[in-house]
Backbone as a chain_set.jsonl record, in Angstrom:
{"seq": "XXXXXXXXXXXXXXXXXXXXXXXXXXXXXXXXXXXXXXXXXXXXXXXXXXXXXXXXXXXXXXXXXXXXXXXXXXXXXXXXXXXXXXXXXXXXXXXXXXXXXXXXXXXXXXXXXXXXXXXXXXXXXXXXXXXXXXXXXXXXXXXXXXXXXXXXXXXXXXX", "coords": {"N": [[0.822, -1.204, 0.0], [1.471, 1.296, -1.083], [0.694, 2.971, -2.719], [-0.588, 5.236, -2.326], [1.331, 7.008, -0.889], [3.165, 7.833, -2.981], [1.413, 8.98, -4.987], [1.053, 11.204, -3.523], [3.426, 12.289, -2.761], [3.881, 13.033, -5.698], [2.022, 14.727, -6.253], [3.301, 17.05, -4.595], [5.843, 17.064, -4.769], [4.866, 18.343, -7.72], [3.302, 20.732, -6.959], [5.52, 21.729, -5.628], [6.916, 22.465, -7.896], [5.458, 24.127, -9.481], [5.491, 26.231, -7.058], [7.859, 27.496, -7.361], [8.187, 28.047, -9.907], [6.386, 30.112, -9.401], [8.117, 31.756, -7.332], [10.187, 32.53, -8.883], [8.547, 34.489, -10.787], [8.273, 36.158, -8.693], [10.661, 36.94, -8.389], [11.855, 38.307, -10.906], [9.688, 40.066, -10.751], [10.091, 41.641, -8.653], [13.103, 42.989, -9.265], [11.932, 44.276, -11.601], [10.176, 46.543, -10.119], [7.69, 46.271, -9.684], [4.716, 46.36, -8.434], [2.131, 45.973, -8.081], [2.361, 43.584, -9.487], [4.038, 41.796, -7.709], [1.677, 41.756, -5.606], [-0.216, 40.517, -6.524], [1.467, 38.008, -7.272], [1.883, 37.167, -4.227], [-0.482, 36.61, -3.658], [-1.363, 34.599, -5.041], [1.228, 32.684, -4.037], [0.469, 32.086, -1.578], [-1.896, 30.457, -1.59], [-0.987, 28.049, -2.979], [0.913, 27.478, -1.144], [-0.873, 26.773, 0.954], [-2.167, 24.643, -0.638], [-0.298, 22.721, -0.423], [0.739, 22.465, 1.895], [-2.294, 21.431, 3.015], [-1.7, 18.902, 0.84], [0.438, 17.335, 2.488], [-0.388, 17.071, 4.879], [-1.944, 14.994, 4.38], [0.009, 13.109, 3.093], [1.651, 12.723, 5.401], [-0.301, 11.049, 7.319], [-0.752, 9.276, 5.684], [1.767, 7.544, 5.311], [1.944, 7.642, 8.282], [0.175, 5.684, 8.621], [0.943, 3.746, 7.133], [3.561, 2.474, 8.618], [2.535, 2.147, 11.045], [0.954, -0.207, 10.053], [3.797, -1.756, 9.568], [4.575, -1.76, 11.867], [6.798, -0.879, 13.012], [8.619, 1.017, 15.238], [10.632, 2.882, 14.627], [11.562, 6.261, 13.313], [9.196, 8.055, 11.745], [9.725, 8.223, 8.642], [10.316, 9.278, 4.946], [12.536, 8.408, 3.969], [13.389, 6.792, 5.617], [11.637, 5.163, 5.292], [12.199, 3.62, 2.363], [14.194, 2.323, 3.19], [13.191, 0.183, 3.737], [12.113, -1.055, 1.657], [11.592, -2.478, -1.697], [12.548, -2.955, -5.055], [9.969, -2.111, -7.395], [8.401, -0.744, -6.108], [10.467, 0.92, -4.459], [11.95, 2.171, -6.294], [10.047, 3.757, -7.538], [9.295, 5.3, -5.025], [11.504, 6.325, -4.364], [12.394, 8.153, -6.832], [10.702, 9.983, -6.539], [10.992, 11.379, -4.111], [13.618, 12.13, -4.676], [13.744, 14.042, -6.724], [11.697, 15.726, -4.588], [13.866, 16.348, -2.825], [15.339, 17.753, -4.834], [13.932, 19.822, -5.691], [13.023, 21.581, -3.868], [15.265, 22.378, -2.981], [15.698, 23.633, -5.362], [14.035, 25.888, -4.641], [14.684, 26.829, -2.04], [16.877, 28.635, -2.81], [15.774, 30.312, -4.656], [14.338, 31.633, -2.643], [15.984, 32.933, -1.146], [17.33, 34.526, -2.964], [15.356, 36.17, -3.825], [14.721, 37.307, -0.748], [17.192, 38.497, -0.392], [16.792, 40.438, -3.104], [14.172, 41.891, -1.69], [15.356, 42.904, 0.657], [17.481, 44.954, -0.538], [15.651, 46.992, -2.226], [14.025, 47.603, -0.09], [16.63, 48.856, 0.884], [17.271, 51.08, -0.385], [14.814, 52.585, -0.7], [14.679, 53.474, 1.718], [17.329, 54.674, 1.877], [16.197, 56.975, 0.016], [14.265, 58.213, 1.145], [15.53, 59.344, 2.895], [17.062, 61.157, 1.726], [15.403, 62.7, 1.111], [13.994, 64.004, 3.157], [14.511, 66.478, 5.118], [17.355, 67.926, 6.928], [17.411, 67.738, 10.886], [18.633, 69.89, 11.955], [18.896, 71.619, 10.602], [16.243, 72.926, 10.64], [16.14, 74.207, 13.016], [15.347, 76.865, 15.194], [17.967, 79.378, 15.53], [21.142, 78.181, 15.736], [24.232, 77.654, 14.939], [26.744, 79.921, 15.287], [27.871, 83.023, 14.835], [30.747, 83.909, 13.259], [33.1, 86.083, 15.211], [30.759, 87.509, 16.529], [30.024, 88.109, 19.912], [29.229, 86.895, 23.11], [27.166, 87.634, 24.514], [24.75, 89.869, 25.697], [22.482, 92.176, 24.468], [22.068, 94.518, 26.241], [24.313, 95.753, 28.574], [25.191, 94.167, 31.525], [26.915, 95.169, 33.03], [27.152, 97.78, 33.802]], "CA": [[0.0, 0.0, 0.0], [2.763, 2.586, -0.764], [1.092, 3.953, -3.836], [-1.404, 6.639, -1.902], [2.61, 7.57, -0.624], [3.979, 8.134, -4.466], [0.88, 9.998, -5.176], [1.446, 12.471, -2.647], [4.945, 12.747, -3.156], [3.895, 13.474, -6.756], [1.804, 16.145, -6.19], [4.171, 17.748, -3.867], [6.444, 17.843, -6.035], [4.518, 19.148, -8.566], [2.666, 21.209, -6.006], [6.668, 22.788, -5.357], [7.62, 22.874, -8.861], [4.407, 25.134, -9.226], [5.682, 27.266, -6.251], [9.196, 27.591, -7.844], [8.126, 29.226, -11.011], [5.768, 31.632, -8.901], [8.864, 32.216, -6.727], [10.733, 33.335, -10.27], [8.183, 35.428, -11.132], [8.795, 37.166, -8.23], [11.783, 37.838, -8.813], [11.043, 39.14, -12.518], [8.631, 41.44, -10.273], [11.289, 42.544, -7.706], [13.561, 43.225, -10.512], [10.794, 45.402, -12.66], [9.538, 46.807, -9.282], [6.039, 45.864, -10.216], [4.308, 46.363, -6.933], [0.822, 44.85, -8.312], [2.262, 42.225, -9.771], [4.03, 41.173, -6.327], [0.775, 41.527, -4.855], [-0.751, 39.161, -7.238], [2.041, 36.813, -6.646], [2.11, 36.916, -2.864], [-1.897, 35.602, -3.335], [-0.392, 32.829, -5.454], [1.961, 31.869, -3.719], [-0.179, 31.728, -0.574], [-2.938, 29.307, -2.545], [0.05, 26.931, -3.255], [1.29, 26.738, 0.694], [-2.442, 25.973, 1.496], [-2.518, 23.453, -1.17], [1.001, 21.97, -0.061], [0.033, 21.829, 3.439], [-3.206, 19.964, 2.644], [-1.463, 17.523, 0.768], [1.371, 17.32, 3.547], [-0.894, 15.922, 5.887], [-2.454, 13.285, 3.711], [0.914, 12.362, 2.745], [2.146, 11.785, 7.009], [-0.903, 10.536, 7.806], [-0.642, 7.531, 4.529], [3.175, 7.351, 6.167], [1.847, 6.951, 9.866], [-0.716, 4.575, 8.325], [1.928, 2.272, 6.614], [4.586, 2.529, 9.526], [1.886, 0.862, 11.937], [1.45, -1.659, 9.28], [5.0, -2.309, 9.732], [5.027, -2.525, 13.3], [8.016, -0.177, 13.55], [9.161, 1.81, 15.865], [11.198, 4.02, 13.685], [11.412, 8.082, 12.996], [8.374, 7.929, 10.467], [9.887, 9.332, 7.546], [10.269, 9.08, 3.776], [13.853, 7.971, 4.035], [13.537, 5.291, 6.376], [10.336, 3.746, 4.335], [13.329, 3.532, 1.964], [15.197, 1.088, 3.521], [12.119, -1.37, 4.257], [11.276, -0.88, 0.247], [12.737, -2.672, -2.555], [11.867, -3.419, -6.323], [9.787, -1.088, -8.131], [8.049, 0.681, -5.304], [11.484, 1.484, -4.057], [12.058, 3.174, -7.147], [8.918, 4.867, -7.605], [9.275, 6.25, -3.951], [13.054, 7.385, -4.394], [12.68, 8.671, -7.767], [9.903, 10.932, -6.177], [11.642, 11.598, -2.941], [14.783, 12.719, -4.899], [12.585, 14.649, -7.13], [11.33, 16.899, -3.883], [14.665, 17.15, -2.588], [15.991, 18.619, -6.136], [13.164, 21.054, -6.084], [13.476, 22.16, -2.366], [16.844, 23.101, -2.919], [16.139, 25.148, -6.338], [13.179, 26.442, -3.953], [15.073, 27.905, -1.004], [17.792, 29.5, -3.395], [14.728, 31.15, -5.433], [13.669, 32.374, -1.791], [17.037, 33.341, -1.002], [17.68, 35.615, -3.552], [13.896, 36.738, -3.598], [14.928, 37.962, 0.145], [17.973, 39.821, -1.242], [16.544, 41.53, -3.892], [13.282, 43.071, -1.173], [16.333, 43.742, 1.2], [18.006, 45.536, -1.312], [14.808, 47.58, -2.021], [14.085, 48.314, 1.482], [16.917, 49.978, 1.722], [16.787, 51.909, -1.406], [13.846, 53.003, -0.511], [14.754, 54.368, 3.111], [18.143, 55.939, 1.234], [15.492, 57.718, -0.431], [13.337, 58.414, 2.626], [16.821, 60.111, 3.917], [17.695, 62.12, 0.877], [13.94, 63.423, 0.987], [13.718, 64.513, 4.366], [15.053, 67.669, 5.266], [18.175, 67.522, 8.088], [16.066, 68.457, 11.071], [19.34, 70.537, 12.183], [18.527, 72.983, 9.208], [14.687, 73.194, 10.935], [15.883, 74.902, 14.51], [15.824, 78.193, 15.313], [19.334, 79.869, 16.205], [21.628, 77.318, 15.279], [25.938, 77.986, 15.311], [26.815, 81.588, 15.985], [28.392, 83.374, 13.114], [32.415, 84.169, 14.247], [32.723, 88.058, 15.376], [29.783, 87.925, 17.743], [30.246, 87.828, 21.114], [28.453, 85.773, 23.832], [26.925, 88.576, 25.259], [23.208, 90.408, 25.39], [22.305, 93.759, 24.204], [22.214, 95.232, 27.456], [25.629, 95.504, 29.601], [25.059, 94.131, 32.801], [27.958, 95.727, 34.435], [26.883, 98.869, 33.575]], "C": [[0.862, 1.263, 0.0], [1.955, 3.384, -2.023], [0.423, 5.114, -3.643], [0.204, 7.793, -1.223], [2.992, 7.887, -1.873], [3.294, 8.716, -4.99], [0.896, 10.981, -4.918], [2.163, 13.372, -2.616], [4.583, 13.342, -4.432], [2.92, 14.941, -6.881], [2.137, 17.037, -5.362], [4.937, 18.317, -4.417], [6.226, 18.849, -7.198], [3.986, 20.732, -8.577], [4.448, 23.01, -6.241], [7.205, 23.552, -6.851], [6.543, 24.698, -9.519], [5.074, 26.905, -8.386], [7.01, 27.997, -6.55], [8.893, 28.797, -9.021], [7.311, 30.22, -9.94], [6.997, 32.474, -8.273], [9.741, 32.83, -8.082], [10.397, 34.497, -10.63], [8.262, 36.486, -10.087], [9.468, 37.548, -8.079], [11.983, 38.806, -9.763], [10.443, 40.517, -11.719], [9.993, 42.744, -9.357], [12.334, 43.823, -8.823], [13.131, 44.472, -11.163], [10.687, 46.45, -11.544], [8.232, 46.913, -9.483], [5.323, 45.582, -8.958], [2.825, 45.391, -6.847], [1.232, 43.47, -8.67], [3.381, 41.123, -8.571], [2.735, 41.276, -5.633], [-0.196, 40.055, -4.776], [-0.267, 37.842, -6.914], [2.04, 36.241, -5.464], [0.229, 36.299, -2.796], [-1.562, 34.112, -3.866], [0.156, 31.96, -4.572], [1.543, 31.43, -2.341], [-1.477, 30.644, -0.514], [-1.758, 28.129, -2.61], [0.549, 26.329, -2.141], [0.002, 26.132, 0.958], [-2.376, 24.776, 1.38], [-1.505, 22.616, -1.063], [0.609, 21.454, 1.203], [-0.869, 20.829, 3.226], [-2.791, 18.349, 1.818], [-0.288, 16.651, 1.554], [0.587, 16.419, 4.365], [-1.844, 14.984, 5.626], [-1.466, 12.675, 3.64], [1.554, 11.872, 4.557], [0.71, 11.289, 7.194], [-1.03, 8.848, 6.998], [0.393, 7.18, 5.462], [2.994, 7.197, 7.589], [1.183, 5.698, 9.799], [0.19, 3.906, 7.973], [3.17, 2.132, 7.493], [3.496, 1.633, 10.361], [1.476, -0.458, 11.413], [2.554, -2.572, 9.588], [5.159, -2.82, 10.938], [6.514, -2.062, 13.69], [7.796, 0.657, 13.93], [9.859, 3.338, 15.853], [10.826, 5.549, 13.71], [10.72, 7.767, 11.956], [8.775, 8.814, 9.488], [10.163, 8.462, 6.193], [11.117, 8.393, 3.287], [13.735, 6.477, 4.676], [12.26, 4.678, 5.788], [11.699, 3.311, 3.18], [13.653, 2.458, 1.927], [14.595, -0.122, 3.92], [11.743, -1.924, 2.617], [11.98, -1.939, -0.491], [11.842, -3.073, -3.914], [11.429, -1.812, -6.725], [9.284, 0.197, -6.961], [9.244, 1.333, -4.306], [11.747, 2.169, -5.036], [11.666, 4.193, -7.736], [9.455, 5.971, -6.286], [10.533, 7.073, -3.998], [13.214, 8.055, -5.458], [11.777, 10.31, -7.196], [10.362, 11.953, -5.022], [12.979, 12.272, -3.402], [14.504, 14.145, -5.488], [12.358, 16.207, -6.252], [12.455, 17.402, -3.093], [15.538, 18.244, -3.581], [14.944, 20.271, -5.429], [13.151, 22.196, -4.882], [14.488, 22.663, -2.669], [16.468, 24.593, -3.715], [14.779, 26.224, -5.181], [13.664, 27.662, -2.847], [16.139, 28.674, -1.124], [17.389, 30.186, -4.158], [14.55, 32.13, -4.304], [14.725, 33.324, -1.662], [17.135, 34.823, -1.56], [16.468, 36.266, -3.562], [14.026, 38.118, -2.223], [15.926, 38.972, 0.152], [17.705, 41.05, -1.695], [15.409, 42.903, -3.034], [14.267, 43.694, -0.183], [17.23, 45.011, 0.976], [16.758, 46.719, -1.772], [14.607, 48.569, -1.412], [15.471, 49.524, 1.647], [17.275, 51.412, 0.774], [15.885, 52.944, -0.841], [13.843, 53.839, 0.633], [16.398, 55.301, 2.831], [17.305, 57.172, 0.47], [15.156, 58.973, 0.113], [14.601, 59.676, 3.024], [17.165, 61.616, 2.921], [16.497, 63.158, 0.896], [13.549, 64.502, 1.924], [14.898, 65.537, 4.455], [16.152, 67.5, 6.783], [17.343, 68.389, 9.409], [17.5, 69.665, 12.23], [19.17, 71.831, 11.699], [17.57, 73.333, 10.427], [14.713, 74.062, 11.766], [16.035, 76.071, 14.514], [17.412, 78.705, 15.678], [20.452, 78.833, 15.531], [22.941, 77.971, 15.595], [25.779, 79.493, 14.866], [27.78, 82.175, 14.792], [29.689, 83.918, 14.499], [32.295, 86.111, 14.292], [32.002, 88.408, 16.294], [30.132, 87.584, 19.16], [29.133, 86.866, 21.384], [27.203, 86.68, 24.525], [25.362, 89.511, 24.631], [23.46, 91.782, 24.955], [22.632, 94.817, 25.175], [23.161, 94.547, 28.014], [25.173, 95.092, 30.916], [25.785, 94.703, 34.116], [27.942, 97.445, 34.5], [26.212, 100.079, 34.894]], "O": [[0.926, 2.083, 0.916], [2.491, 4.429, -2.392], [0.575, 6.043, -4.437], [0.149, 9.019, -1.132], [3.471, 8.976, -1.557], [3.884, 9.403, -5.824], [0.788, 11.878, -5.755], [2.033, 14.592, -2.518], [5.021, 14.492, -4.433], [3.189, 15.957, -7.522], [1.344, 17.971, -5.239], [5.036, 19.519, -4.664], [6.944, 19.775, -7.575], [4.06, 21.599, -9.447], [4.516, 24.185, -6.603], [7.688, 24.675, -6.996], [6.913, 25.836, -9.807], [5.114, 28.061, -8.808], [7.227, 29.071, -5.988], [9.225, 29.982, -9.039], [7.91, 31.278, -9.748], [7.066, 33.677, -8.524], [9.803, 34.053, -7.96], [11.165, 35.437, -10.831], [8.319, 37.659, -10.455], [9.423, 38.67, -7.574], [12.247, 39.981, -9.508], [10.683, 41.689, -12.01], [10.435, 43.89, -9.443], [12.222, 45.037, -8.993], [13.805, 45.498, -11.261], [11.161, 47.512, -11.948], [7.771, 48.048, -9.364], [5.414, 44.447, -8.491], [2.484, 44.526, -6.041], [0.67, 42.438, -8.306], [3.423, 39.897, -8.667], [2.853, 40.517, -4.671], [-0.61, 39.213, -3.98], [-0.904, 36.873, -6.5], [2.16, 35.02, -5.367], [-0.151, 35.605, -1.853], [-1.521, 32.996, -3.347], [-0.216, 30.814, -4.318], [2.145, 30.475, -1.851], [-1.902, 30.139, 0.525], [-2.103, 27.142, -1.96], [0.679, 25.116, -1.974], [-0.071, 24.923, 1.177], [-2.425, 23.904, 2.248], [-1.707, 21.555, -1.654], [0.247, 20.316, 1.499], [-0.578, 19.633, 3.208], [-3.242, 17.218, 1.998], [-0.102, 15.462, 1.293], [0.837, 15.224, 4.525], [-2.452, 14.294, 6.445], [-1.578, 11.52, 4.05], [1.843, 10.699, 4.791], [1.336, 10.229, 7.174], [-1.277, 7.742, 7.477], [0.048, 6.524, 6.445], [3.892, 6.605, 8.187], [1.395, 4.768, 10.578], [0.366, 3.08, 8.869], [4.017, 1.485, 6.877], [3.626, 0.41, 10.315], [1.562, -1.533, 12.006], [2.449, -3.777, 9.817], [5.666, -3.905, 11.224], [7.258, -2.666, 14.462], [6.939, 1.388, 13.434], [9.77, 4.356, 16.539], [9.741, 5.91, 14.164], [11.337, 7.187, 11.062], [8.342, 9.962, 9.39], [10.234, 7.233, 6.221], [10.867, 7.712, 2.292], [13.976, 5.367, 4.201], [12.071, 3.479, 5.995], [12.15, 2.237, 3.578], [13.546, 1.647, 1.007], [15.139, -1.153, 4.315], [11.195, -3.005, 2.4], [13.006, -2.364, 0.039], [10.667, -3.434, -3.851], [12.046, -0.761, -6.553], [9.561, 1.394, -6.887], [8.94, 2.176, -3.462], [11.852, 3.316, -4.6], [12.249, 5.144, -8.256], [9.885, 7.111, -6.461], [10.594, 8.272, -3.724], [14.214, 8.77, -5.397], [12.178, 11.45, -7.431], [10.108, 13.157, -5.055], [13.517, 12.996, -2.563], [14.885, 15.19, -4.96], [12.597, 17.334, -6.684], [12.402, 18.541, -2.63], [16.183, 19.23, -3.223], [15.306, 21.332, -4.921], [13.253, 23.414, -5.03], [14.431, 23.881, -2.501], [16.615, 25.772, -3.395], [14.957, 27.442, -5.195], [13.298, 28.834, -2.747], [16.576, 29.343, -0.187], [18.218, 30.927, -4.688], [14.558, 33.327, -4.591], [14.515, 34.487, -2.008], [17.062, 35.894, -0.958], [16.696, 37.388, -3.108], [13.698, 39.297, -2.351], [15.721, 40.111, 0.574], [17.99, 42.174, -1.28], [15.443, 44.112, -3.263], [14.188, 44.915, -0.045], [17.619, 45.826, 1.813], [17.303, 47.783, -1.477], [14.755, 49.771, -1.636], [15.45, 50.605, 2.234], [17.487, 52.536, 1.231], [16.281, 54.075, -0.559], [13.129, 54.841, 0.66], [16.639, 56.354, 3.421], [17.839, 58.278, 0.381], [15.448, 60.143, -0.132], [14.309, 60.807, 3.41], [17.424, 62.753, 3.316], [16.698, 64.357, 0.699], [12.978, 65.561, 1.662], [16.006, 65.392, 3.94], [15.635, 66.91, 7.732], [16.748, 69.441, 9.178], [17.052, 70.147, 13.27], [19.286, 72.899, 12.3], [18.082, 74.057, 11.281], [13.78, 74.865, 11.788], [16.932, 76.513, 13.796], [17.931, 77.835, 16.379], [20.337, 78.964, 14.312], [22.917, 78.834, 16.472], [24.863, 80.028, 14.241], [28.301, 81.453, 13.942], [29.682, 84.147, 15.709], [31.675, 86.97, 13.664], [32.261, 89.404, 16.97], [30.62, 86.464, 19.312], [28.395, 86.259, 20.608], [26.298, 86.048, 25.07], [25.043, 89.708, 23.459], [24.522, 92.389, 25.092], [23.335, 95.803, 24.95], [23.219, 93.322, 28.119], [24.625, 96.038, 31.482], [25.577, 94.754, 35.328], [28.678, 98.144, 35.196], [25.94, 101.239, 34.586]]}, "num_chains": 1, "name": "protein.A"}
């Protein structure tokens, strides 16, 4: 009963490969500075976690289901079904399983630079902020004393 597990995996994968190009396009957006069309994306790409999650916990719950089958003990994971597997549904499951570690990777080096580029932005944007704003030194009344003048009031006091 592994193949509700290789389904899962497969639309996970597909699920990520999905979330990969959206993560592109936001880069493309970053890039452009296309503020709508990061908006757009950030609904995307929040529809795609949903739909990852939901199939996340079909896929541990098949994987808790076929671990008590087993009658092991084991860290229930994808890896260690693995090593109980062999033949084709060992190959199905590791071709799939390799599959979501490929895509994970290009995934959190999409994010990566994704986080870069709004960092990079940000601070654009508050160099801006700085150049915009007026020094608030300028703003005060009185300010440094021109050279020549004394320290001293209109009226002599020793007078």
């Amino acid at each position: 009963m592994i193949e509700p597990i290789i389904s899962d995996m497969k639309r996970l994968v597909k699920l990520h490969r999905s979330l990969l190009y959206v993560s592109k396009e936001k880069t493309e957006a970053l890039k452009a500075n296309d503020t709508s069309k990061l908006r757009q994306l950030d609904l995307e790409e929040k529809k795609h976690i949903q739909a990852v999650q939901k199939v996340e916990k079909g896929r541990q719950e098949h994987v808790n289901d076929w671990y008590a089958r087993q009658g092991t003990e084991e860290r229930q994971t994808i890896s260690g079904m693995l090593t109980h597997l062999e033949g084709k549904e060992y190959e199905q499951l590791n071709e799939e399983y390799e599959a979501m570690i490929l895509v994970l990777a290009d995934l959190k080096h999409q994010e990566r630079l994704n986080a870069e580029l709004t960092k990079q932005s940000l601070q654009f944007i508050n160099l801006s902020l700085d150049l915009l704003k007026p020094e608030l030194a300028n703003l005060n009344y009185g300010g440094e004393e021109k050279p020549g003048h004394s320290n001293r009031s209109i009226f002599d006091s020793k007078a």
